[in-house]
DOGUZA-982889 format. One line per field, with one value per residue (C-alpha): residue in three letters; x, y, z. Coordinates in steps of 0.1 Angstrom, whole numbers, always signed. Example, Ala and Ser with C-alpha at 12.3 -4.5 7.8 and 13.67 -1.06 7.14 Angstrom:
2
code	(Ala, Ser)
c1	(+123, +137)
c2	(-45, -11)
c3	(+78, +71)
//
This chain:
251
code	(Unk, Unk, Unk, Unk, Unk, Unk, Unk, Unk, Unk, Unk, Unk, Unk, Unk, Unk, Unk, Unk, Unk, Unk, Unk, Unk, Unk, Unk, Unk, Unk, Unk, Unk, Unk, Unk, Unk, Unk, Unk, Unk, Unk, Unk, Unk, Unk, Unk, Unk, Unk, Unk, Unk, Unk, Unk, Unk, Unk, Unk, Unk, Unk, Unk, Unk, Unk, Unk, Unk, Unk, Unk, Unk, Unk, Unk, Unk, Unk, Unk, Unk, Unk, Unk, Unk, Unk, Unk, Unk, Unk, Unk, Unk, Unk, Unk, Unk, Unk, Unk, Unk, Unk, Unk, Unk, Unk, Unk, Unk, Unk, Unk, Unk, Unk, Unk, Unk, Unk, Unk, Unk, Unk, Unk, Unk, Unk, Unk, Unk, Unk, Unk, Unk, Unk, Unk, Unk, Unk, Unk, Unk, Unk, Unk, Unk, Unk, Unk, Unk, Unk, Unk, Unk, Unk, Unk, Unk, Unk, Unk, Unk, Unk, Unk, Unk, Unk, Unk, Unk, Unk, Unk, Unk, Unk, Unk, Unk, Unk, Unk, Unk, Unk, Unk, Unk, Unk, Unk, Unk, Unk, Unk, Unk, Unk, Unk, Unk, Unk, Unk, Unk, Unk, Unk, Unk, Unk, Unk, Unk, Unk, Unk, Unk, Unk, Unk, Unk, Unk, Unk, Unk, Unk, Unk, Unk, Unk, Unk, Unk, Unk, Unk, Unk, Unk, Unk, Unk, Unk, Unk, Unk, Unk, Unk, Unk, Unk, Unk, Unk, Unk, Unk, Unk, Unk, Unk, Unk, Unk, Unk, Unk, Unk, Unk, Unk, Unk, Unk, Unk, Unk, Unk, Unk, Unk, Unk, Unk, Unk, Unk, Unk, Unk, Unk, Unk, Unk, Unk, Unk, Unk, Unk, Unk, Unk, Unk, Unk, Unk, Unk, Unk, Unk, Unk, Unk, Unk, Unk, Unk, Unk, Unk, Unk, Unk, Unk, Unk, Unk, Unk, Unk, Unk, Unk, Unk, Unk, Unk, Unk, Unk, Unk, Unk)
c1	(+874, +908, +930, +963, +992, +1014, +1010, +1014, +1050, +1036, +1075, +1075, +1059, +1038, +1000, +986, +955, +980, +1001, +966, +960, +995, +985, +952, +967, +995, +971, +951, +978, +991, +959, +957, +923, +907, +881, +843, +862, +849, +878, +874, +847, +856, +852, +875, +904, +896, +903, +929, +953, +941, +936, +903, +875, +881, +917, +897, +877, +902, +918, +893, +873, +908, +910, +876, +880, +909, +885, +899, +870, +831, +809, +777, +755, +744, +763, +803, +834, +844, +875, +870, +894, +895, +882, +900, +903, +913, +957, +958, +985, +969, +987, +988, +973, +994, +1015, +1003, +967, +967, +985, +962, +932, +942, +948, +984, +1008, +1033, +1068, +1092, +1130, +1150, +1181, +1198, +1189, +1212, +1221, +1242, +1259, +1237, +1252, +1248, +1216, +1203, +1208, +1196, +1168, +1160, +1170, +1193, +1222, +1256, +1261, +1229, +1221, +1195, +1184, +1184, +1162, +1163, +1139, +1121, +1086, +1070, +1036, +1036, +1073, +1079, +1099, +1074, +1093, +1124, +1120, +1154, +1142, +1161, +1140, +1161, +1169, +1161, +1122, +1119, +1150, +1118, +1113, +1146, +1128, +1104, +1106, +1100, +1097, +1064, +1057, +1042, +1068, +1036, +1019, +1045, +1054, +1015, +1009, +1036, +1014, +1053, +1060, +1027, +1025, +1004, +1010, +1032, +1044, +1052, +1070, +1068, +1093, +1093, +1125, +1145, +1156, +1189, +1218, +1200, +1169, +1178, +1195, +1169, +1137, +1146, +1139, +1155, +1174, +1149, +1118, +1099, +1100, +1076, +1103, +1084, +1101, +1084, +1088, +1066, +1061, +1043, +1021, +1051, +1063, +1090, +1100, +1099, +1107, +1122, +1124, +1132, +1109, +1110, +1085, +1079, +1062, +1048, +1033, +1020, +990, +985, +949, +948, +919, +915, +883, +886, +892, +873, +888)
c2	(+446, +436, +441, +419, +435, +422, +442, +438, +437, +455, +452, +410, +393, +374, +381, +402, +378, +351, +375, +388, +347, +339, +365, +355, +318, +327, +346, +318, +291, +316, +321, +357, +345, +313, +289, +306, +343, +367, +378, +413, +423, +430, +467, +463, +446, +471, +499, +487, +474, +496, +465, +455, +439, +411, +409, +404, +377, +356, +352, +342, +321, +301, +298, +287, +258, +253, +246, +274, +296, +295, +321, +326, +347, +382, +374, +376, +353, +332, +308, +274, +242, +218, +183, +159, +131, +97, +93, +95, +117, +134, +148, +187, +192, +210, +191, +213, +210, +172, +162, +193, +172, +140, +162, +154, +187, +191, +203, +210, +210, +228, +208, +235, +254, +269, +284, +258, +246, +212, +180, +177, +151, +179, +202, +185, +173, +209, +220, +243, +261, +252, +285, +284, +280, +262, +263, +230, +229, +197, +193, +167, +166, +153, +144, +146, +148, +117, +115, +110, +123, +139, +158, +170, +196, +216, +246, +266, +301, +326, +319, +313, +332, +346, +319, +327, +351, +329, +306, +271, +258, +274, +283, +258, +254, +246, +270, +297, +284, +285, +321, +336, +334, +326, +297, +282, +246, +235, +195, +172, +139, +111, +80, +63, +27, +15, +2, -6, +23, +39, +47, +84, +74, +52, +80, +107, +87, +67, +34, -2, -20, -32, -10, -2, +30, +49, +71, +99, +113, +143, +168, +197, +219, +254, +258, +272, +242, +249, +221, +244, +218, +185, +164, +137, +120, +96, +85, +59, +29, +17, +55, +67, +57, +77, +82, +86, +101, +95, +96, +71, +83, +69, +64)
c3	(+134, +135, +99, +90, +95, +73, +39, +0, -16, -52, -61, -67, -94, -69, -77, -48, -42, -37, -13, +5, +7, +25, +43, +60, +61, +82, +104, +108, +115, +144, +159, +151, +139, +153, +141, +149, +138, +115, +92, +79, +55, +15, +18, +47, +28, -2, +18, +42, +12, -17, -41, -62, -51, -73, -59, -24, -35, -52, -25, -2, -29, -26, +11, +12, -15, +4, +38, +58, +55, +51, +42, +57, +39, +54, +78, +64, +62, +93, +101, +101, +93, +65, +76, +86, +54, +50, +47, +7, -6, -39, -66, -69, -36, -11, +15, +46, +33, +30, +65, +80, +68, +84, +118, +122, +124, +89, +91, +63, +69, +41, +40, +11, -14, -39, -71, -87, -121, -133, -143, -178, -176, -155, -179, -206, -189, -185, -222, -205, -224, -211, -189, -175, -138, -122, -85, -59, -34, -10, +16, +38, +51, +85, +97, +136, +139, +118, +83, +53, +21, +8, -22, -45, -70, -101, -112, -139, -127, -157, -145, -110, -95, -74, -53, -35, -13, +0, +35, +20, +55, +52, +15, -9, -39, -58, -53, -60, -92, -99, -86, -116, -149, -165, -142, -141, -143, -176, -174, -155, -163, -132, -135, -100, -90, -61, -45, -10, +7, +2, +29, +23, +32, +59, +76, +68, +73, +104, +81, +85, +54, +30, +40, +6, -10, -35, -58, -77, -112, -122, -150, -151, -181, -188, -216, -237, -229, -208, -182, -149, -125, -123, -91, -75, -43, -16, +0, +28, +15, +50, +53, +26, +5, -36, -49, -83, -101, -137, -163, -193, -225, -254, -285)
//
């Protein structure tokens, strides 16, 4: 049976069934492992990384929600791929996951990211002392080659000066933010316009004066209550669709 090679980094903050996960993703995505294969048994990853058992099955519990993997029973784990879905765009789902599902290829460009002193809204949207930093990350997103979204977030530093080390051309800002039990997002709040695109989005989305845009505002908070990230997105109006699901609250 053949074992990942890539191994654990016990020296991040990063949970190691989230690092074992990234792992046996990339693996798959590279065709070190292709639909129909067995990955390796639980014992196997046990012994091979020297992690629990309940480390192991975290992370494949995840990768299985996620559609990337089925269980069979007395049988093992095998590779498989999520199916294909209708074009909604869902909150809190991961980028790659959702264009993945409609079986069109995802790409992320990382236009910059850096370490930088915020503009006082920034700040104070942040409740950020005056010396403190916070990091930008600019990026946009395609679906088959083709612009979707550009996203501008501020994270503040203090927490999330991890991140740094991570390729977001691959890595899920999300999810990162989620795997740290100090960064993890608790509630998020969205105020969404819609308005003609800008000379930026013109340029970067290959759009025409006047085509509609979708603007997402969105502050998200830990439990402490800590607003960890706040961003700004863009997203083509004639290509992309939101689902929204909500239950009714009774009073």
């Amino acid at each position: 049976m053949q074992l990942f090679q890539k191994g654990l980094d016990r020296s991040t903050p990063i949970p190691l069934y989230f690092q074992l996960k990234t792992i046996i993703l990339d693996d798959i995505k590279n065709n070190v492992f292709t639909e129909g294969d067995a990955i390796p048994t639980e014992n196997e990853l046990v012994d091979h990384y020297q992690i629990s058992r309940s480390t192991v099955r975290q992370a494949i519990s995840a990768l299985v929600q996620e559609g990337w993997l089925t269980r069979k029973a007395s049988k093992g784990t095998f590779v498989t791929h999520p199916k294909q879905e209708s074009g909604f765009i869902r909150s809190f789902e991961p980028f790659y996951q959702q264009i993945e599902k409609q079986g069109k290829v995802p790409r992320t460009e990382l236009i910059d990211l850096n370490v930088i002193t915020p503009t006082p809204e920034i700040s104070k949207a942040l409740n950020l002392e005056p010396e403190q930093k916070v990091i930008s990350m600019f990026r946009r997103r395609f679906a088959d080659e083709v612009p979707l979204v550009t996203l501008q977030n501020y994270i503040p530093y203090d927490l999330c000066s991890f991140i740094l080390s991570y390729d977001f051309r691959v890595h899920s800002l999300y999810e990162l933010l989620m795997s740290n039990p100090s960064t993890q997002i608790s509630s998020t709040k969205t105020i969404v316009s819609a308005r003609n695109a800008t000379s930026e989005d013109r340029e970067l989305m290959n759009v025409k004066v006047n085509t509609p845009m979708l603007c997402f505002h969105t502050m998200s908070t830990t439990s402490e209550g800590r607003i960890i990230d706040y961003a700004f997105s863009h997203y083509r109006g004639d290509l992309n669709q939101f689902e929204f699901d909500e239950s009714p609250k009774i009073r």
